[in-house]
N, CA, C and O atoms as a GROMACS GRO file, in nm:
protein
  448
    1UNK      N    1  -1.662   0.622  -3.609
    1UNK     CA    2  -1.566   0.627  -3.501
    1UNK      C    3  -1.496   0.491  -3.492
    1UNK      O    4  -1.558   0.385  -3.488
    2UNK      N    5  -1.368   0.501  -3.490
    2UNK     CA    6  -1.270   0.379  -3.452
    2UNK      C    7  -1.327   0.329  -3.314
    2UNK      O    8  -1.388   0.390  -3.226
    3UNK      N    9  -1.282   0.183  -3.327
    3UNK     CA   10  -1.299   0.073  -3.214
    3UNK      C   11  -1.213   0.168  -3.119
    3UNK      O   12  -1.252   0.221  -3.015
    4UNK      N   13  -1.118   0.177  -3.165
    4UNK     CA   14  -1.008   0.233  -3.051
    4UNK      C   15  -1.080   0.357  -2.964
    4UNK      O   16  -1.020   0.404  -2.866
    5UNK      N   17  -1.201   0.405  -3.000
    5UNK     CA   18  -1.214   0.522  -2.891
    5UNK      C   19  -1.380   0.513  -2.870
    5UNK      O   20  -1.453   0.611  -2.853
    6UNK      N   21  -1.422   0.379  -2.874
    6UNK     CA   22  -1.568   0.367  -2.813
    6UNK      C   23  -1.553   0.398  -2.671
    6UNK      O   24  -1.442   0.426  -2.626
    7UNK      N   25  -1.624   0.395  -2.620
    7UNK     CA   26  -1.695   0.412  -2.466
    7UNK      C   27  -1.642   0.278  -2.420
    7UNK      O   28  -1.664   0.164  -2.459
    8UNK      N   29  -1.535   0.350  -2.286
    8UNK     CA   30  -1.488   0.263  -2.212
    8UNK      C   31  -1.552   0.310  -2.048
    8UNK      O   32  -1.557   0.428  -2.010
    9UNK      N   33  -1.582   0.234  -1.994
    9UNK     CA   34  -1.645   0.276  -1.835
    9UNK      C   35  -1.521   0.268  -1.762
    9UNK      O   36  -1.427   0.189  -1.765
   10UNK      N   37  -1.555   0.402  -1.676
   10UNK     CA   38  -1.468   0.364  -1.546
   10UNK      C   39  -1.400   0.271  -1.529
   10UNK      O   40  -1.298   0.250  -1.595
   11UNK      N   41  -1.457   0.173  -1.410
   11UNK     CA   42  -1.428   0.066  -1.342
   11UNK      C   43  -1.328  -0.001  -1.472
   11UNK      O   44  -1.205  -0.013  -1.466
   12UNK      N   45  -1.422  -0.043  -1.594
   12UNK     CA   46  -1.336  -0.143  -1.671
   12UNK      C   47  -1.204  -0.060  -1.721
   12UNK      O   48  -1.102  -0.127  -1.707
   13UNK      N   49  -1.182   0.060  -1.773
   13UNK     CA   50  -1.044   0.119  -1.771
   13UNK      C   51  -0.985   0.093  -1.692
   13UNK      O   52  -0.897   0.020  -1.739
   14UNK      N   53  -0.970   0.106  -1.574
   14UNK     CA   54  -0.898   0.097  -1.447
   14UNK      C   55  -0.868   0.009  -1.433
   14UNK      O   56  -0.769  -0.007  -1.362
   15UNK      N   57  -0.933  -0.106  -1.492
   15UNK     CA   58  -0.945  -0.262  -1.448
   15UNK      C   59  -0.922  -0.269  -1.253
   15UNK      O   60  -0.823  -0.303  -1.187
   16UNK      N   61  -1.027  -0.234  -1.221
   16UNK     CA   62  -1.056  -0.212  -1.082
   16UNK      C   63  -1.096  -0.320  -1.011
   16UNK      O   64  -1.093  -0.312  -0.888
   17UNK      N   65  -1.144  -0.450  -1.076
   17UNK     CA   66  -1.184  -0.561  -1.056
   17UNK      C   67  -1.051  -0.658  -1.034
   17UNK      O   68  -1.087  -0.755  -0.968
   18UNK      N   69  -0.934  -0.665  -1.060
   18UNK     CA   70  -0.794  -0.681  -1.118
   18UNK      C   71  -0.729  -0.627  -0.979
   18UNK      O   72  -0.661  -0.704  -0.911
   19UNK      N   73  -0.758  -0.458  -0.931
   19UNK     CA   74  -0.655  -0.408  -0.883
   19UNK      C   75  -0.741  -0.458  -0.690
   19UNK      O   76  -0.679  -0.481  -0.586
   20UNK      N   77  -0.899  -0.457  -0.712
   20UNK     CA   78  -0.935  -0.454  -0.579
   20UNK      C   79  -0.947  -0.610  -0.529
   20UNK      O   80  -1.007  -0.649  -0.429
   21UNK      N   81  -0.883  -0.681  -0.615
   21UNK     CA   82  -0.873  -0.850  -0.535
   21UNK      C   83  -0.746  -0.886  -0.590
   21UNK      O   84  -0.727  -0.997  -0.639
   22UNK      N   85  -0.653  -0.791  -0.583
   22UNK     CA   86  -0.516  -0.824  -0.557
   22UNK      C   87  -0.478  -0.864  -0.417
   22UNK      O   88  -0.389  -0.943  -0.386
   23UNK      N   89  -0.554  -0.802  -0.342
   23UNK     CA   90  -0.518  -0.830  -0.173
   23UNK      C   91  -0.542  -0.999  -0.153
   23UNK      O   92  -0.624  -1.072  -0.207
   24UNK      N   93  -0.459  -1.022  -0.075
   24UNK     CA   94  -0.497  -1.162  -0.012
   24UNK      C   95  -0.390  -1.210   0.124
   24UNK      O   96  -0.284  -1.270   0.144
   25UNK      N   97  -0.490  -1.142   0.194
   25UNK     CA   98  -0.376  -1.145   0.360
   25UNK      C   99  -0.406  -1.302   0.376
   25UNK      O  100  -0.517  -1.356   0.372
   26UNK      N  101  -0.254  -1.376   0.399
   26UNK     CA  102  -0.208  -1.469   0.428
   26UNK      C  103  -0.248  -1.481   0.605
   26UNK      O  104  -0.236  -1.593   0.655
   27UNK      N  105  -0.278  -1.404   0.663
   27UNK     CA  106  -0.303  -1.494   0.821
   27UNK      C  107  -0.479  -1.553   0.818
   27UNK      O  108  -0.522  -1.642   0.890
   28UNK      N  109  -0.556  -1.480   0.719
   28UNK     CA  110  -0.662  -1.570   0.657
   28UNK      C  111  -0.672  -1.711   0.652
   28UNK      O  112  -0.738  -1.788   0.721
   29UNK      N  113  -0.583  -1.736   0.544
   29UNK     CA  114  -0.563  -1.877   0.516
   29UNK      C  115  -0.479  -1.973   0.661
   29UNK      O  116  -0.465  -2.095   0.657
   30UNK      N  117  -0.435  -1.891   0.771
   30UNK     CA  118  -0.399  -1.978   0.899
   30UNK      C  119  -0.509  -1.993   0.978
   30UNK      O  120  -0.494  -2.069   1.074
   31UNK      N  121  -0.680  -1.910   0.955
   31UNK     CA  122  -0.760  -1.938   1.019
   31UNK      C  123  -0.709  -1.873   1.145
   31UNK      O  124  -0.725  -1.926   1.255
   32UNK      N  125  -0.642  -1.746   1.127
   32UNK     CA  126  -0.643  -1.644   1.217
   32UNK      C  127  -0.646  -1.484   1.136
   32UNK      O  128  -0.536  -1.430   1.122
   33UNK      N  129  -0.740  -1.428   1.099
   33UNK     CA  130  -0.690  -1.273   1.000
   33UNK      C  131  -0.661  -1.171   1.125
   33UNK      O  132  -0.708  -1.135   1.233
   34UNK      N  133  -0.564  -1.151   1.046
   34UNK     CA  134  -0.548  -1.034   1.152
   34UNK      C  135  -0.601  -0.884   1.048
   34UNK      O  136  -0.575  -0.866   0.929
   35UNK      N  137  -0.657  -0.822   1.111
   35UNK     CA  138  -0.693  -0.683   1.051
   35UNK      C  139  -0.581  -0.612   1.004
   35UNK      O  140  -0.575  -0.576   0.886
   36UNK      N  141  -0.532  -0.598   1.048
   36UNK     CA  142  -0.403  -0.434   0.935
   36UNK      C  143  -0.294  -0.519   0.880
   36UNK      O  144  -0.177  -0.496   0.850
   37UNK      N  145  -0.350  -0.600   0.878
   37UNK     CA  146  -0.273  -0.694   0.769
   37UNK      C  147  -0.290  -0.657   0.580
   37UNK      O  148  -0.218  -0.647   0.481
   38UNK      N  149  -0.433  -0.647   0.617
   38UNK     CA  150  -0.486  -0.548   0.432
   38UNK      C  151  -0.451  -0.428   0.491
   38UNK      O  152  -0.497  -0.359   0.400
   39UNK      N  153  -0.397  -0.329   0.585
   39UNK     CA  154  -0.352  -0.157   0.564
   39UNK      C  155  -0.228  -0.197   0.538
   39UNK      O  156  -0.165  -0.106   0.483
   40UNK      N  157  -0.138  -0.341   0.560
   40UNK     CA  158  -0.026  -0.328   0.512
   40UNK      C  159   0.011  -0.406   0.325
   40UNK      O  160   0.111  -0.398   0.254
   41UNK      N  161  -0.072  -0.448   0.313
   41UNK     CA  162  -0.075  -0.467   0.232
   41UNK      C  163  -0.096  -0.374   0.104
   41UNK      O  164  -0.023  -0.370   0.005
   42UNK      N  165  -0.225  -0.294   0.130
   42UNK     CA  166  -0.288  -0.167   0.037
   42UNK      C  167  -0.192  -0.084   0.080
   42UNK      O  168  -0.190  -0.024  -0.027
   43UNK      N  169  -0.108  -0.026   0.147
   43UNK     CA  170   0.011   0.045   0.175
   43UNK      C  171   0.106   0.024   0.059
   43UNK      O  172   0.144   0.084  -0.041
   44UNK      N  173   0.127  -0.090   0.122
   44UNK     CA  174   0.277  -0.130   0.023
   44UNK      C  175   0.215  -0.156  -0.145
   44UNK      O  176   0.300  -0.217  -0.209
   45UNK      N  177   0.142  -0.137  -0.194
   45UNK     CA  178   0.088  -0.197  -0.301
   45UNK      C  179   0.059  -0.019  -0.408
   45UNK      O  180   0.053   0.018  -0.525
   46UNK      N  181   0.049   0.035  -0.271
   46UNK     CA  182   0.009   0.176  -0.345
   46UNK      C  183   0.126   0.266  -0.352
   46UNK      O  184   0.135   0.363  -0.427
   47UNK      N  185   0.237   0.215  -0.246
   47UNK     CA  186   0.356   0.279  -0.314
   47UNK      C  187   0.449   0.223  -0.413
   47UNK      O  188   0.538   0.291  -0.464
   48UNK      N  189   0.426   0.087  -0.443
   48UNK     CA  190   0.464   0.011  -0.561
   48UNK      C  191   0.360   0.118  -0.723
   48UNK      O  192   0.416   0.170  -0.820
   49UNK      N  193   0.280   0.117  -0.708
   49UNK     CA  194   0.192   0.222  -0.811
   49UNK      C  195   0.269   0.326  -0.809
   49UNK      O  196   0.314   0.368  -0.915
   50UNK      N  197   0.290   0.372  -0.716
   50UNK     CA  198   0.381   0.536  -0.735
   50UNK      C  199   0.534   0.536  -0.734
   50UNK      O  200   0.599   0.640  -0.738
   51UNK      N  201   0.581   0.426  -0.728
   51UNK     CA  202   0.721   0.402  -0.812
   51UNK      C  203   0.696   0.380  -0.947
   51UNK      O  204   0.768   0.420  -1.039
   52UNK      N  205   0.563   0.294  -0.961
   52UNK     CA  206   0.589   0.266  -1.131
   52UNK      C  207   0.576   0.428  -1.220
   52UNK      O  208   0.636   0.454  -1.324
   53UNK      N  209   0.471   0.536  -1.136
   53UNK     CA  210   0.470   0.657  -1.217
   53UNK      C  211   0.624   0.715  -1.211
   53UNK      O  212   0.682   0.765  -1.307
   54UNK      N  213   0.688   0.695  -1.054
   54UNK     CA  214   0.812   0.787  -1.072
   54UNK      C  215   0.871   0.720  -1.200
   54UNK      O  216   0.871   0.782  -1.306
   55UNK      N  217   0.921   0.593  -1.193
   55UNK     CA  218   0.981   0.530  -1.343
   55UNK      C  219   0.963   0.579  -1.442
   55UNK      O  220   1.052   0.637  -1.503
   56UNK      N  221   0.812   0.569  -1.492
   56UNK     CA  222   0.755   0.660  -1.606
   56UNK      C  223   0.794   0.803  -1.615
   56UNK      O  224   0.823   0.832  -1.731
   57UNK      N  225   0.802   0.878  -1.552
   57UNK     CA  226   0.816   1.026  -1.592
   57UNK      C  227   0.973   0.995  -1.562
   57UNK      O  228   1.019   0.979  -1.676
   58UNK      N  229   1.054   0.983  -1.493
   58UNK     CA  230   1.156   0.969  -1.519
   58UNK      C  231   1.239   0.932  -1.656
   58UNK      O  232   1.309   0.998  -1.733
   59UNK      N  233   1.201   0.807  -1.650
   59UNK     CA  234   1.264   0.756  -1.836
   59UNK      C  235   1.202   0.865  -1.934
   59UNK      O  236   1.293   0.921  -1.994
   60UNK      N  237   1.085   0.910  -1.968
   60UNK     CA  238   1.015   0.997  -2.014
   60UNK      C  239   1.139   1.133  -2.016
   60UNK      O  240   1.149   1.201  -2.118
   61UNK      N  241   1.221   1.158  -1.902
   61UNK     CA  242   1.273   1.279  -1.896
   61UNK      C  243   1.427   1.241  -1.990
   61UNK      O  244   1.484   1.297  -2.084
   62UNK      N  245   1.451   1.133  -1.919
   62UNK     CA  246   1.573   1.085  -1.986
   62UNK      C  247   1.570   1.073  -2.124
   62UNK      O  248   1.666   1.092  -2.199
   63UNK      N  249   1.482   1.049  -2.148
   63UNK     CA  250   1.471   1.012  -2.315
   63UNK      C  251   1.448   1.139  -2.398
   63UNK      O  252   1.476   1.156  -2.516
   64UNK      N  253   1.405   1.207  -2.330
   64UNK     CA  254   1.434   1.396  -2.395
   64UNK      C  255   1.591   1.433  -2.397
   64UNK      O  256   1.664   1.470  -2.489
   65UNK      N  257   1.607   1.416  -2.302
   65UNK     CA  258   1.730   1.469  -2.295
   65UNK      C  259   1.862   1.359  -2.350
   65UNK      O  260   1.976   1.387  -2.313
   66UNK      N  261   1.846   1.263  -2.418
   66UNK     CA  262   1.923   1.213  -2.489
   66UNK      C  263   1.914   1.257  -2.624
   66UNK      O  264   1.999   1.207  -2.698
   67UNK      N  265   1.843   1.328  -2.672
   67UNK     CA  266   1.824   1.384  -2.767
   67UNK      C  267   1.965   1.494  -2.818
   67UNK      O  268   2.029   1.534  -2.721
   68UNK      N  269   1.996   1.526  -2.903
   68UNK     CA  270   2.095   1.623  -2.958
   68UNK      C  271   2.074   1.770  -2.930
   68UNK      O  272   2.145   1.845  -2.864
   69UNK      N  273   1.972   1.794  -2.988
   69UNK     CA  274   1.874   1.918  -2.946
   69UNK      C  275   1.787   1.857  -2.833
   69UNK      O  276   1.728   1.749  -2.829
   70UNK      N  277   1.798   1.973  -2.726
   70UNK     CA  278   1.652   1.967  -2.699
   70UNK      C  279   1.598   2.072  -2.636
   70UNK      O  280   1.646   2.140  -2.545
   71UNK      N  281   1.446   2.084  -2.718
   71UNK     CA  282   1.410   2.297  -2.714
   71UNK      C  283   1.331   2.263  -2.586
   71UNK      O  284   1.322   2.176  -2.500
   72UNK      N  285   1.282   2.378  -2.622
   72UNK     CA  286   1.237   2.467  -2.503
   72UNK      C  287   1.115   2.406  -2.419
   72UNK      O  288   1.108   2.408  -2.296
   73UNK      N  289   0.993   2.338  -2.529
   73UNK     CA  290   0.876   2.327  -2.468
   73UNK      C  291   0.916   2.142  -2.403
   73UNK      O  292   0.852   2.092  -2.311
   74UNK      N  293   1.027   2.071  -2.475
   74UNK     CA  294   1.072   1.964  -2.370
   74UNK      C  295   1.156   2.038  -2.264
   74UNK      O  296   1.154   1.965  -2.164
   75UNK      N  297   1.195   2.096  -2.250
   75UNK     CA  298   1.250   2.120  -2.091
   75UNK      C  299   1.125   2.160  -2.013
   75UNK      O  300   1.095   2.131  -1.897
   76UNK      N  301   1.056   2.238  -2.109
   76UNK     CA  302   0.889   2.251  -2.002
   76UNK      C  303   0.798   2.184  -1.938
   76UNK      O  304   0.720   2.223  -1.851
   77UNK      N  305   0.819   2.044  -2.003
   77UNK     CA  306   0.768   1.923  -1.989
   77UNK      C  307   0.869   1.859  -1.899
   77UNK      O  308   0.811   1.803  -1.806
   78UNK      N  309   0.985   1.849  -1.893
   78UNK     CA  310   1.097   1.765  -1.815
   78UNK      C  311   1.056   1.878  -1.680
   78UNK      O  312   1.022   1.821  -1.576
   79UNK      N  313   1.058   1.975  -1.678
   79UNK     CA  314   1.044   2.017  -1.516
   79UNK      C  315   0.915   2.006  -1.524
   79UNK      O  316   0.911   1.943  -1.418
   80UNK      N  317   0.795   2.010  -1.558
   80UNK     CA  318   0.680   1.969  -1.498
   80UNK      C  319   0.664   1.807  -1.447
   80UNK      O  320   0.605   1.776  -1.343
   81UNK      N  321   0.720   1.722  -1.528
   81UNK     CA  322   0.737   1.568  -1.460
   81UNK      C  323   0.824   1.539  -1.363
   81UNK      O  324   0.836   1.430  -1.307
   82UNK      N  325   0.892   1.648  -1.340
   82UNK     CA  326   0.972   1.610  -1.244
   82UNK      C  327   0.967   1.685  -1.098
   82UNK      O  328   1.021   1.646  -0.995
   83UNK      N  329   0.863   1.840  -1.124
   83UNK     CA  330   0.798   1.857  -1.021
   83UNK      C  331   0.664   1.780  -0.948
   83UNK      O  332   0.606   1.789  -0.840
   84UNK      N  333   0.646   1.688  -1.088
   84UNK     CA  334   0.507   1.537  -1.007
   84UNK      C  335   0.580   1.487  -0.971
   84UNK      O  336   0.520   1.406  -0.900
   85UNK      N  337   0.707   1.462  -0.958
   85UNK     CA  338   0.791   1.352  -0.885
   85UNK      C  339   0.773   1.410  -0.713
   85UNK      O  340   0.729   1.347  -0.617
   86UNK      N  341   0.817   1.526  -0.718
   86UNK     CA  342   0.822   1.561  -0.597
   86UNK      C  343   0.729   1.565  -0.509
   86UNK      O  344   0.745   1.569  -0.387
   87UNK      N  345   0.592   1.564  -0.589
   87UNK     CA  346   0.472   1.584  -0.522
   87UNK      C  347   0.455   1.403  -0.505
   87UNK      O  348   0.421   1.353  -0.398
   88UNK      N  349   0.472   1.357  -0.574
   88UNK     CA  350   0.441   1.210  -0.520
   88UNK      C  351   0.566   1.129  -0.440
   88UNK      O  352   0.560   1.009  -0.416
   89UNK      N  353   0.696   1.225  -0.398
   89UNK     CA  354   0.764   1.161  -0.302
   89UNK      C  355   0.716   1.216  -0.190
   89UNK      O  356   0.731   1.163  -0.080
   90UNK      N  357   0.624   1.381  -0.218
   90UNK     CA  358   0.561   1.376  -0.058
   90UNK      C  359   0.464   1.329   0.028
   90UNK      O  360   0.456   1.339   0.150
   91UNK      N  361   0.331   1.233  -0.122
   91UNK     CA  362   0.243   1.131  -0.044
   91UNK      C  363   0.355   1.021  -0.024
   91UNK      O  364   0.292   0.935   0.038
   92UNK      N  365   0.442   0.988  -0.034
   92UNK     CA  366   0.489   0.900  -0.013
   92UNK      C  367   0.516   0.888   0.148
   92UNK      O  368   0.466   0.814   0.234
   93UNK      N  369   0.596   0.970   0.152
   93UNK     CA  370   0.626   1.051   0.329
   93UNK      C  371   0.498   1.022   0.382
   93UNK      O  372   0.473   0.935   0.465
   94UNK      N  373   0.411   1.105   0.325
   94UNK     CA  374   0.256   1.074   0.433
   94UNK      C  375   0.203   0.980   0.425
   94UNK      O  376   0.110   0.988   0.505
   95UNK      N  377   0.200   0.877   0.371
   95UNK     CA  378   0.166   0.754   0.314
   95UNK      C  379   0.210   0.641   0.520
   95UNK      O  380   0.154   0.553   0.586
   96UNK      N  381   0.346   0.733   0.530
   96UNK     CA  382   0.417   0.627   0.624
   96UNK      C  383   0.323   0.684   0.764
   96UNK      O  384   0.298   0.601   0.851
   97UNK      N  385   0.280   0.806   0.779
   97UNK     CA  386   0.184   0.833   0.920
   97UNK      C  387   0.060   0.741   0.902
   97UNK      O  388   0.033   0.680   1.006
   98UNK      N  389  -0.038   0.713   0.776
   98UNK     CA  390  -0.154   0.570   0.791
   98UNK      C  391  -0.077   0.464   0.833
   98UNK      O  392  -0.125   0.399   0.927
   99UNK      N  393   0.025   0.430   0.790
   99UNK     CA  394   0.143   0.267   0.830
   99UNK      C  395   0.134   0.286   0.980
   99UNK      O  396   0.073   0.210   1.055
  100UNK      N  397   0.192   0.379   1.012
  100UNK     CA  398   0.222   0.385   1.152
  100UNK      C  399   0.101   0.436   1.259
  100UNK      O  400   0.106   0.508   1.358
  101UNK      N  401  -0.032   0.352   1.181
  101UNK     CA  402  -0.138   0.351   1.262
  101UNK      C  403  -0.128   0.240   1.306
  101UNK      O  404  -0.186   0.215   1.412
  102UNK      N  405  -0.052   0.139   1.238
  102UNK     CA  406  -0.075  -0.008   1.295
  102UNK      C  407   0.070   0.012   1.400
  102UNK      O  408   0.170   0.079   1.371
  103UNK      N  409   0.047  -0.065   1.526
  103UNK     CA  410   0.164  -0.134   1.635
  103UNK      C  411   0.250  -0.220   1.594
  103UNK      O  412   0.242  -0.265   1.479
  104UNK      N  413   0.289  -0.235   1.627
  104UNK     CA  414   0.418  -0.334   1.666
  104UNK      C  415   0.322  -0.470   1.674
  104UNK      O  416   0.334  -0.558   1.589
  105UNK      N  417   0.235  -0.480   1.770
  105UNK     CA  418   0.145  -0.580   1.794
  105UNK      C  419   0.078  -0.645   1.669
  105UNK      O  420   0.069  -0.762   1.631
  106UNK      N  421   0.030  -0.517   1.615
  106UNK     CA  422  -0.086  -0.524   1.504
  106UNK      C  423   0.022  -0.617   1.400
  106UNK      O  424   0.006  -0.736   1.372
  107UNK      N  425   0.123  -0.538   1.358
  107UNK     CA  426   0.204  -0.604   1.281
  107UNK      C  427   0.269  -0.761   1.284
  107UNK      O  428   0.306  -0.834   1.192
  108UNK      N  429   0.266  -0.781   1.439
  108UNK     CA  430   0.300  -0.889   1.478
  108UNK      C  431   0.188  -1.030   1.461
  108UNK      O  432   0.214  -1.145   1.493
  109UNK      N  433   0.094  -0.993   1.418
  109UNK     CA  434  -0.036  -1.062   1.401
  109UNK      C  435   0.002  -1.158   1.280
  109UNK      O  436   0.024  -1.278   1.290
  110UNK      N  437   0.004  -1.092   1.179
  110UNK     CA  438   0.094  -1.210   1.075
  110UNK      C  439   0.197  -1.206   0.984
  110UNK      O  440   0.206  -1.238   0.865
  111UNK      N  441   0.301  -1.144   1.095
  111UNK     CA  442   0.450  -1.128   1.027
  111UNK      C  443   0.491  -1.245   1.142
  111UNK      O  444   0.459  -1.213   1.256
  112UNK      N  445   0.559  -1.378   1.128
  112UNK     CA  446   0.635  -1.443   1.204
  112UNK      C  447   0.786  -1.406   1.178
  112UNK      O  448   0.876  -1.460   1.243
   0.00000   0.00000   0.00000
């Protein structure tokens, strides 16, 4: 068996170690944290992830269809990536009812 397809674990595929100490709320370092400071952070961080997929299947679609021909089982594929689009512009939508668990207040904690 090729190097290329040994046993990779979880966590280290994901590089989960990478993605779960990306956070670093700045009212910390003022020696004041405010709490939903990481829900705004892991918010905005997880719809940055789901723009990079829309990108991906998007160009993915475009690039079929620059093609001269293009049969049947790529158009099958161009509407299936582009019905995940839709499904991930609707966590997106719901994404904004967890946001709007935090106040005005909450937010005000360490946005100056």
């Amino acid at each position: 068996m090729s190097s290329k397809y040994t046993s990779i674990h979880y966590h280290k595929y994901l590089q989960l170690d990478r993605i779960l100490s990306a956070q670093d709320p700045r009212s910390a370092m003022d020696g004041k944290p405010a709490h939903d400071e990481m829900l705004f952070i892991i918010i905005h961080q997880v719809y940055e992830l789901w723009f990079k997929e829309i990108i991906h299947d998007l160009s993915s679609v475009m690039d079929m269809f620059h093609e001269d021909d293009v049969d049947e089982k790529s158009i099958r594929v161009a509407v299936a990536r582009l019905e995940r689009i839709i499904e991930i512009q609707k966590i997106l939508i719901q994404q904004i009812r967890v946001l709007e668990t935090m106040t005005s207040l909450d937010f005000l904690d360490f946005r100056n």
